[in-house]
N, C-alpha and C positions, 0 to 999 in steps of 0.2 A: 313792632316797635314796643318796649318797654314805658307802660305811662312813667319812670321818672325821665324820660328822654324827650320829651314834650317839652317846649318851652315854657317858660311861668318867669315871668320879669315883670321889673316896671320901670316904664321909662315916661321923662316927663309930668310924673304924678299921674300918668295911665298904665292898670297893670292890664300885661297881656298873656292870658292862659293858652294856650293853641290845647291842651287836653279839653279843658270845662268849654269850651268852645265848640269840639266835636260832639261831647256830651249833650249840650243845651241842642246844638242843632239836629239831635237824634242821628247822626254818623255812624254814631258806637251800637247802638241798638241793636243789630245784629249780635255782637261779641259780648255785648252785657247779658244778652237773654243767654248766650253761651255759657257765660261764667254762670250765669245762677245757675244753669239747670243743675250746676252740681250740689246747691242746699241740702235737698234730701239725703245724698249722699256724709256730706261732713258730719249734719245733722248727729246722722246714724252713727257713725265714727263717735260722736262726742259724747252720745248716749250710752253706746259698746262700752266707753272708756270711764264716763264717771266727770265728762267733762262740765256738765250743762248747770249752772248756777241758778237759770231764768230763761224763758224765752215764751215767744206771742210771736204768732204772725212768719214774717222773714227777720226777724231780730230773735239773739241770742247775743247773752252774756255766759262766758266762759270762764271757767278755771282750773289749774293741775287742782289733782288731790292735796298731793302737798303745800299749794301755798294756799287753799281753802282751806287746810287743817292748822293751820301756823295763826291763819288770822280770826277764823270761828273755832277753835276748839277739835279735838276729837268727838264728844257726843256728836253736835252740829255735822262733820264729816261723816260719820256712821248714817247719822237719819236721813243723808242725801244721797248715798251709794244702795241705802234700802230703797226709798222711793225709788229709783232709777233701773233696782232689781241687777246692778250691776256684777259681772262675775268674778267673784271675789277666788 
C-alpha cells in the first residue's frame, strides 16, 4: 500500500492518521529499516552527481547544480563540485 492511501481525516475535531498510527506503534519498523538501508546508496548517487549542499548524520540537504548556481553564484558552484571532487 502506498502511504498517501492511508487515511488521515478529521472527524469531530479528532484527527485520525491510520499511517502515523502504524508508525508510532512500530508496525512499519520492518519497511523503514528497509527504506533506509538504501542511505548509503543515494548518498553516493548525490555525491557522484554534485548533489550534496550539507549533510550530518542520516540528514542531507540537496541540490541540482543548476539551481545552486542560479541562487549562489558560479564561484560558490565551482568551490562545491571541487570539494565534492566531482567528475566534471
Amino acid at each position: 500500500m502506498r502511504a498517501n492511501e492511508y487515511i488521515r481525516k478529521v472527524t469531530g475535531g479528532v484527527e485520525v492518521d491510520e499511517l502515523a498510527e502504524l508508525v508510532e506503534d512500530g508496525k512499519l519498523d520492518l519497511r523503514l529499516q528497509e527504506l533506509d538501508s538504501h542511505w548509503t546508496e543515494v548518498m553516493k548517487l548525490a555525491e557522484k552527481y554534485g548533489f550534496i549542499m550539507q549533510s550530518y548524520g542520516g540528514v542531507a540537504m540537496l541540490a541540482t547544480n543548476f539551481e545552486y548556481r542560479s541562487v549562489n553564484g558560479s564561484k560558490a558552484l565551482a568551490d562545491r563540485l571541487r570539494m565534492q571532487n566531482v567528475d566534471i
